[in-house]
C-alpha distance (Angstrom), angle and dihedral (degrees) to the residues before:
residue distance angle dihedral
X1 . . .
X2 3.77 . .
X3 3.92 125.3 .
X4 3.34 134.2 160.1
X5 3.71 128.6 -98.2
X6 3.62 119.0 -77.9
X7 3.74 112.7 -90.2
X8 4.06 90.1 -108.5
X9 3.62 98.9 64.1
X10 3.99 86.9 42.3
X11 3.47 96.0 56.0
X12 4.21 89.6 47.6
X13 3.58 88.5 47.0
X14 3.79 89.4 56.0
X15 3.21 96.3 35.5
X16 4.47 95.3 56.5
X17 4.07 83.9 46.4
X18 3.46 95.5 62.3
X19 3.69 92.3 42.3
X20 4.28 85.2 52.8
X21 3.50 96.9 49.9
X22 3.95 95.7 43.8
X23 3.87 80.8 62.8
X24 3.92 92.7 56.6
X25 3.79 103.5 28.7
X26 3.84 116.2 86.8
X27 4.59 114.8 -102.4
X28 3.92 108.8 -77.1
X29 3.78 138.0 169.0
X30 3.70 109.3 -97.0
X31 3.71 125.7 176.2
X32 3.39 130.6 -94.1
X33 3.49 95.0 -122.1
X34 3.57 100.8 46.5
X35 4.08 82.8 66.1
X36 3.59 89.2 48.7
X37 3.70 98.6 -109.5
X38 3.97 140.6 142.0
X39 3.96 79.0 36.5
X40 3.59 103.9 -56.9
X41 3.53 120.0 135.1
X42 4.24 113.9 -124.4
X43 3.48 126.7 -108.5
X44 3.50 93.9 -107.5
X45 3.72 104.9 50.8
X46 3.85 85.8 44.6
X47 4.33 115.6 112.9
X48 3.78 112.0 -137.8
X49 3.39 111.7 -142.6
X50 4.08 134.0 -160.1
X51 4.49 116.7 -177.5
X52 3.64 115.7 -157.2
X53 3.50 107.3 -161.4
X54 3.91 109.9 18.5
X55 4.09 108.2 172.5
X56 3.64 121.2 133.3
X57 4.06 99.8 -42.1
X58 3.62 89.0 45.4
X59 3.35 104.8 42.0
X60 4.25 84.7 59.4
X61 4.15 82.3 47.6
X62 3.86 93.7 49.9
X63 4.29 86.1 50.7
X64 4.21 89.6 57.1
X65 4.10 82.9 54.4
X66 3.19 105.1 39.4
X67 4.21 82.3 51.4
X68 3.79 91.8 62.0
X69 3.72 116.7 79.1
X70 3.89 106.7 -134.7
X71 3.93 90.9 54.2
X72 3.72 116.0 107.2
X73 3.95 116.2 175.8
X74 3.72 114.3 -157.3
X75 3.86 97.4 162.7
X76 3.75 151.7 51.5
X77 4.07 129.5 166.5
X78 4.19 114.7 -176.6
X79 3.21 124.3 157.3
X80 3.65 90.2 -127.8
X81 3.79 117.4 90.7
X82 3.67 91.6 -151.6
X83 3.86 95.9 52.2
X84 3.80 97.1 51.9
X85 3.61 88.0 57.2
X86 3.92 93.6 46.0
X87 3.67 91.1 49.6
X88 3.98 101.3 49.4
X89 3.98 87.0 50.2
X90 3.63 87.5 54.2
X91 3.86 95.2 45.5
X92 3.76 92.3 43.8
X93 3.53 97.0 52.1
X94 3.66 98.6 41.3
X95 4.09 86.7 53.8
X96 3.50 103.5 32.8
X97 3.89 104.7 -115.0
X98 4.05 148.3 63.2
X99 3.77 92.3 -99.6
X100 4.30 100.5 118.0
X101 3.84 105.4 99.3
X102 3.82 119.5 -161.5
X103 3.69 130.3 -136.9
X104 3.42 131.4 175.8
X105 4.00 94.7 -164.4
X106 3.91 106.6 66.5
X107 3.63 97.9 -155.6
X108 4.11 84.0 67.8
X109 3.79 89.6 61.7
X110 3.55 92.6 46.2
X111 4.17 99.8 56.3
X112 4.10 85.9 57.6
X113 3.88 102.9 113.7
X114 3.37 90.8 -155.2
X115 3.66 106.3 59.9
X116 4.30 107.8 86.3
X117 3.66 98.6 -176.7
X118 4.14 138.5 29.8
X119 3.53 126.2 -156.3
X120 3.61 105.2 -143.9
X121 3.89 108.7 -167.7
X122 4.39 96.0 141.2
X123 3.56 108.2 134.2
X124 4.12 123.2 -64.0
X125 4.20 92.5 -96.2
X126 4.13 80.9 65.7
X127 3.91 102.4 40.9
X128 3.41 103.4 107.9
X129 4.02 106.9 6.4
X130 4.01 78.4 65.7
X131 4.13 95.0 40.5
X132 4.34 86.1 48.4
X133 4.40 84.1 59.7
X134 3.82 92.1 41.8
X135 3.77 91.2 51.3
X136 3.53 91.6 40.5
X137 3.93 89.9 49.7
X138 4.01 87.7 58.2
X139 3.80 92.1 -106.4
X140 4.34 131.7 134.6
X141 3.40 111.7 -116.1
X142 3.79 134.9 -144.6
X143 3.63 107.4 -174.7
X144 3.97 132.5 -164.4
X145 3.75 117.2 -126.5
X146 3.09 137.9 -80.4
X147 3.53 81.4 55.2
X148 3.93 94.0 -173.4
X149 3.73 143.2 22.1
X150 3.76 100.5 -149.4
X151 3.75 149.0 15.5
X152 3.20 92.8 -108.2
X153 4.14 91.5 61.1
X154 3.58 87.0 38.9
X155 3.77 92.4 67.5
X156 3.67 93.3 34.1
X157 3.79 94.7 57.0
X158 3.48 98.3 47.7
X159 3.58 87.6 58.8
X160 3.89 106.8 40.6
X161 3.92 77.9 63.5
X162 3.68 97.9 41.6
X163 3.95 85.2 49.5
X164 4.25 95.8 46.5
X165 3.93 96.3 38.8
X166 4.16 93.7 -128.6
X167 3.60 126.0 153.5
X168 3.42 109.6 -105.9
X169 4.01 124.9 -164.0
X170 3.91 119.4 -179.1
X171 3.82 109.6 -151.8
X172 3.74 91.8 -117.4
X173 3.96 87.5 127.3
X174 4.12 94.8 177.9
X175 3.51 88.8 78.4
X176 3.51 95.9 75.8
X177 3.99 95.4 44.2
X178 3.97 115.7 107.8
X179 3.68 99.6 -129.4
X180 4.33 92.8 50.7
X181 3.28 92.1 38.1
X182 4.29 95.1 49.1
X183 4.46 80.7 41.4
X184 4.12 86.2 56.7
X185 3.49 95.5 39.9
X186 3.89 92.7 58.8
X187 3.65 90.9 52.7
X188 3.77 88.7 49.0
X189 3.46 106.9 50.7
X190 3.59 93.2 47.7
X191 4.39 92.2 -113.0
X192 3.77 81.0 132.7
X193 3.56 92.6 55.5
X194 3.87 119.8 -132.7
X195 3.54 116.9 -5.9
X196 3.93 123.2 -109.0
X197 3.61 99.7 167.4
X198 3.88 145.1 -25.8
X199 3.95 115.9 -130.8
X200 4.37 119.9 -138.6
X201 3.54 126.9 173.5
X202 4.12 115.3 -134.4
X203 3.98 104.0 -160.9
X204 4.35 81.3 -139.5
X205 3.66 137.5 3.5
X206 4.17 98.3 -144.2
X207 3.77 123.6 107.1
X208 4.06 121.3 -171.4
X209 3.75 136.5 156.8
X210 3.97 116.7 -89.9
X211 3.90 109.2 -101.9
X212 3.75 142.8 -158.4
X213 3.63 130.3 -98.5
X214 3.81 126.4 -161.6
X215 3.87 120.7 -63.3
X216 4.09 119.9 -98.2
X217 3.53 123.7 -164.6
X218 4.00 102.0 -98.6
X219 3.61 125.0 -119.1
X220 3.59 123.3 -119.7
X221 3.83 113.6 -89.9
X222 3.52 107.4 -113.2
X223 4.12 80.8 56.9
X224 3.82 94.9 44.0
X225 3.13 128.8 2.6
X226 4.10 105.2 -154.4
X227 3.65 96.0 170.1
X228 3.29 98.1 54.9
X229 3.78 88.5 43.8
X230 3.59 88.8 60.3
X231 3.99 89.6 47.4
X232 4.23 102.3 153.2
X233 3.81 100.6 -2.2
X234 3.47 125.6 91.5
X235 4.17 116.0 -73.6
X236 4.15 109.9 -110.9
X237 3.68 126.0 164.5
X238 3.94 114.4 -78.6
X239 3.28 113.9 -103.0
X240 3.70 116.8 177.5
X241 3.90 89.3 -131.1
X242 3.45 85.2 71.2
X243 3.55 95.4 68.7
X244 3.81 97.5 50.4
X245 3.72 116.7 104.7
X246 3.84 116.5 -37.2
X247 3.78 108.0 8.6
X248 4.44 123.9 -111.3
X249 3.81 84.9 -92.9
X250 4.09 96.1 64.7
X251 4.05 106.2 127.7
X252 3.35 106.5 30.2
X253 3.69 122.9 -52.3
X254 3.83 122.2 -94.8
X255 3.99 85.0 12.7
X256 3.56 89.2 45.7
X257 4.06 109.8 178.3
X258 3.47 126.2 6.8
X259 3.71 119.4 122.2
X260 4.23 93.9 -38.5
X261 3.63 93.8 102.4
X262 4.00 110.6 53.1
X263 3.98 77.4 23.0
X264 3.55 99.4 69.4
X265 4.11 91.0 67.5
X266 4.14 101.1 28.3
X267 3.96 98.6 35.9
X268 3.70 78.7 40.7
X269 3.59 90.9 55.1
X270 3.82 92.2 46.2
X271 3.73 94.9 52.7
X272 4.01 88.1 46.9
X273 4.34 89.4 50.3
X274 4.12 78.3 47.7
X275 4.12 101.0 50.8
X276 3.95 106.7 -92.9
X277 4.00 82.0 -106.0
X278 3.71 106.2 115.7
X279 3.87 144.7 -42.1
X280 3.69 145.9 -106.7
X281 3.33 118.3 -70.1
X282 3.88 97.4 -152.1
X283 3.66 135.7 60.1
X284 4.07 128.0 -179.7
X285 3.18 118.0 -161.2
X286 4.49 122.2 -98.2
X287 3.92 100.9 -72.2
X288 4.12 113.9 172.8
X289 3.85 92.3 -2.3
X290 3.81 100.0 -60.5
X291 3.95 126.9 82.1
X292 4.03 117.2 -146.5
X293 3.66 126.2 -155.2
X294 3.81 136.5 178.2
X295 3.58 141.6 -126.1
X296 3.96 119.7 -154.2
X297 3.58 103.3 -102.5
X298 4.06 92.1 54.3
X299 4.62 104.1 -87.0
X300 3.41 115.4 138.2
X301 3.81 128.7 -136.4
X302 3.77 108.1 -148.6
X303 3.53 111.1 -170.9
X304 3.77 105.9 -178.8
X305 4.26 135.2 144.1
X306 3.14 94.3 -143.4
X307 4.60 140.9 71.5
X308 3.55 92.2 39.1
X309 3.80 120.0 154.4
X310 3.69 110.3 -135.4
X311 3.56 104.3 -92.6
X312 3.92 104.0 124.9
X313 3.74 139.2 -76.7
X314 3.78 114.6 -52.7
X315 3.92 102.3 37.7
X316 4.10 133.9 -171.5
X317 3.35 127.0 -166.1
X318 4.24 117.3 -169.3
X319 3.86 113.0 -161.3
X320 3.80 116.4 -158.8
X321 3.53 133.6 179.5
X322 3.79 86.5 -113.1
X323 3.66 99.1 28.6
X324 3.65 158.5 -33.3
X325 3.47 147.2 -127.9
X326 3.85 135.7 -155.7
X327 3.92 132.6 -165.2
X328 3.87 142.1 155.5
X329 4.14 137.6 175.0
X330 4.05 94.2 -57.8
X331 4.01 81.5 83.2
X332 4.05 90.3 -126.0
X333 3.95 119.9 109.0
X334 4.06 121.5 -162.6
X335 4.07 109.8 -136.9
X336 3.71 120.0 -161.9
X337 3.79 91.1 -132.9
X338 3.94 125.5 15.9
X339 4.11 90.9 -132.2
X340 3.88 84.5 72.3
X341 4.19 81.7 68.8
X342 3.78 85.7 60.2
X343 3.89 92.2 -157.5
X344 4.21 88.0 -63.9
X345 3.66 118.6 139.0
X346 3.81 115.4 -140.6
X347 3.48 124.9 -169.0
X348 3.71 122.6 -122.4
X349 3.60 117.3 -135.5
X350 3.67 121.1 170.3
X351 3.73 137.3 -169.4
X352 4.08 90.5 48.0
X353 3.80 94.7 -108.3
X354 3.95 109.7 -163.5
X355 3.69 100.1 -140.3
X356 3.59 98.1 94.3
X357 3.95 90.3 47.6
X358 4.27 84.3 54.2
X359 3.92 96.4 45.4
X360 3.95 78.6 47.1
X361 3.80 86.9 59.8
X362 3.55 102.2 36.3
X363 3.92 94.6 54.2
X364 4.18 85.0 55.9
X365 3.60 97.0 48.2
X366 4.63 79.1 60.6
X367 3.59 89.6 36.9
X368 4.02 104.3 40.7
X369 4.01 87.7 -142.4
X370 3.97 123.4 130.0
X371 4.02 114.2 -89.6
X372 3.44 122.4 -134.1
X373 3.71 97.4 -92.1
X374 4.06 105.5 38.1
X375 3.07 127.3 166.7
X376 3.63 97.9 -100.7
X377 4.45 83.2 62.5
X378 3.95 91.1 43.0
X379 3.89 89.0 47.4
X380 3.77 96.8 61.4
X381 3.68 97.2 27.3
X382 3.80 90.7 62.5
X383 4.20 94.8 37.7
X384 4.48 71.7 56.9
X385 3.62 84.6 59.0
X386 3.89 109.2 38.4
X387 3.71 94.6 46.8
X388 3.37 85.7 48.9
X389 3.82 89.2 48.2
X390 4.32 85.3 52.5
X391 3.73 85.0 50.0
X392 4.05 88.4 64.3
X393 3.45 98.7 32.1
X394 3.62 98.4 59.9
X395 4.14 93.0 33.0
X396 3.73 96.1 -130.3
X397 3.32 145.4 71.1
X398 3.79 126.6 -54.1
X399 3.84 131.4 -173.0
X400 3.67 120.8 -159.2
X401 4.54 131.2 -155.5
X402 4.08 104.2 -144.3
X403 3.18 88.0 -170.2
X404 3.79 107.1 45.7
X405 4.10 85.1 27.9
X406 3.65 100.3 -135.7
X407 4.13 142.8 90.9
X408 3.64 100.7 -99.2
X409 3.88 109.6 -128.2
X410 3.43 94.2 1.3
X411 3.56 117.0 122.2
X412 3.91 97.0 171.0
X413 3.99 92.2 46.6
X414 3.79 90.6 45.7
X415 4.08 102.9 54.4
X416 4.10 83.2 56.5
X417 3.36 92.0 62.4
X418 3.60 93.8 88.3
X419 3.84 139.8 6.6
X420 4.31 128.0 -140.2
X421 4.18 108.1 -99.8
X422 3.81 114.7 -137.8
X423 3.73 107.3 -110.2
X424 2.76 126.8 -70.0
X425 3.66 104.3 24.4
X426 3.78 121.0 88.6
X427 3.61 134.5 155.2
């Protein structure tokens, strides 16, 4: 399959033709910024950007682009009328021009050659049916989270990006945050000694199936578009409710809920203080408000709501054989002896602002090099968080093959590993 060239060479390429034709062309005035002076950023080392989906989590994620300097966003698709418009004033004013198009069909923003990188940041029914077409389309990808509603797209976005080369950044922002990242590191270099068990917090411990809620008369199309809204999931009546925050597909589909949506940063976290490599292969069901998995060589995952010290939403805790550590959004961690600090300073930044996660993804779409969340991490974190969803769903145990990728035996277990997509959508 064809793609374009990654945005690096592009920008090169552009950058040694206007160096060769400055040579030929007769003297004239250029702007400053166009050389990259009076700290501007040059055309050609500039990303263009396009967001597909930019309500109230995106709108936060377009701010941390807009803030860095070699971001220029030329286009938006919603299917809200209203949010188009709201985004293009933002862009335009923010750069200084009329240049943001709109679309409400994403697949238009997608064939523009000269967009290098999407924002994807629609609701979690879209995550990675719309990441599959951006990869596909030859553009790097920084996806919202949860980045998948299944096992099944787990596995099959991890290799649509494998297979087309793109950068891909989940929206798991903590990763890039000193005080997680020093927690994860401990666990990883063995300072905490062997591991016993890695700590996430789940925000709820309930799975059900996504219902229906009482028909509305439907807008016209170029106002709201419902049936692209729906996309892959199954059609129900639209119901402005629906559109409201996080859409009826949040948490994973036909096991909607569960531990997928605080999951997909803490379990994240967990697999990240345990090496990104795989995940555990068995799940019991919630027992006393906290669900426990295992990995093969003995960890535990305890996902529970409650025991937490009072560091902040979101909390780890990393349990050594010589230590442990525990943090959360305040920015502070609690060590169970100082030495584990090592005489390091590490900076405390609470409220888990995202613009270090984007920067993070920015500077690998020049580079080419894996961010900190690729798609590889996101795959197996989320797989984490669906079986565990299976685990609750069911009410009993589960056990799960990484490497074959199913529940061995288990008919039940298996058939939730995936759910039908409504033509024509696929990953």
């Amino acid at each position: 399959m064809s793609r374009k060239l990654p945005s690096l060479n592009r920008r090169r390429f552009l950058k040694s033709s206007v160096a060769a034709s400055a040579v030929i062309a007769a003297p004239q005035i250029i702007p400053s910024s166009a050389l990259g002076k009076d700290g501007a950023v040059s055309p050609s080392e500039r990303i263009t950007v396009g967001g597909v989906g930019i309500g109230r989590r995106g709108s936060y994620d377009l701010g941390c682009f807009l803030e860095q300097p070699d971001v220029q966003f030329i286009a938006v698709c919603d299917i809200k009328e209203e949010r188009r418009a709201t985004v293009k004033k933002r862009a335009d004013d923010h750069h200084g021009n009329s240049d943001c198009s709109t679309y409400r069909d994403f697949r238009e923003l997608l064939d523009r050659q000269d967009i290098d990188a999407v924002l994807i940041a629609t609701g979690p029914n879209w995550h990675a049916t719309a990441a599959g077409y951006a990869a596909r389309a030859g553009k790097d990808i920084y996806c919202e989270k949860p980045c998948t509603k299944n096992i099944a797209q787990s596995l099959g976005l991890r290799e649509t990006m494998q297979r087309t080369g793109v950068v891909f950044q989940a929206g798991t922002q903590r990763r890039n945050l000193p005080h997680f990242a020093f927690a994860c590191e401990l666990a990883r270099t063995g300072k905490l000694g062997k591991m016993k068990a890695v700590h996430a917090h789940p925000a709820g411990l309930t799975a059900k199936t996504s219902g229906w809620m009482e028909p509305q008369e439907l807008p016209p199309r170029e106002v709201i578009d419902w049936d692209t809204y729906l996309g892959p999931a199954a059609w129900r009546p639209f119901n402005k409710a629906h559109l409201d925050g996080f859409n009826f597909e949040k948490g994973g589909g036909l096991v909607g809920g569960g531990c997928l949506e605080w999951g997909s940063h803490c379990v994240d976290l967990c697999q990240w203080a345990m090496g990104d490599a795989t995940v555990p292969i068995q799940y019991d069901p919630p027992e006393n408000n906290r669900l426990v998995a295992r990995y093969e060589n003995g960890v535990q995952l305890v996902i529970r709501n409650d025991g937490w010290l009072p560091l902040g939403s979101c909390p780890v805790r990393f349990e050594g054989e010589d230590g442990w550590i525990e943090t959360g959004d305040s920015g502070k961690f609690v060590l169970s002896s100082p030495a584990l600090l090592a005489g390091r300073e590490v900076a405390e930044i609470g409220g888990y602002p995202a613009t270090f996660h984007v920067r993070d993804f920015l500077d690998c779409v020049k580079t080419r090099r894996q961010p900190k969340t690729n798609a590889n991490a996101a795959c197996n974190a989320h797989i984490a968080c669906h079986a565990a969803n299976i685990a609750i769903f069911l009410n009993r145990q589960v056990n799960y093959d990484p490497v074959k990728h199913e529940f061995p035996g288990d008919v039940e277990a298996n058939r939730l590993r995936s759910e039908a997509l409504r033509s024509p959508w696929r990953i």
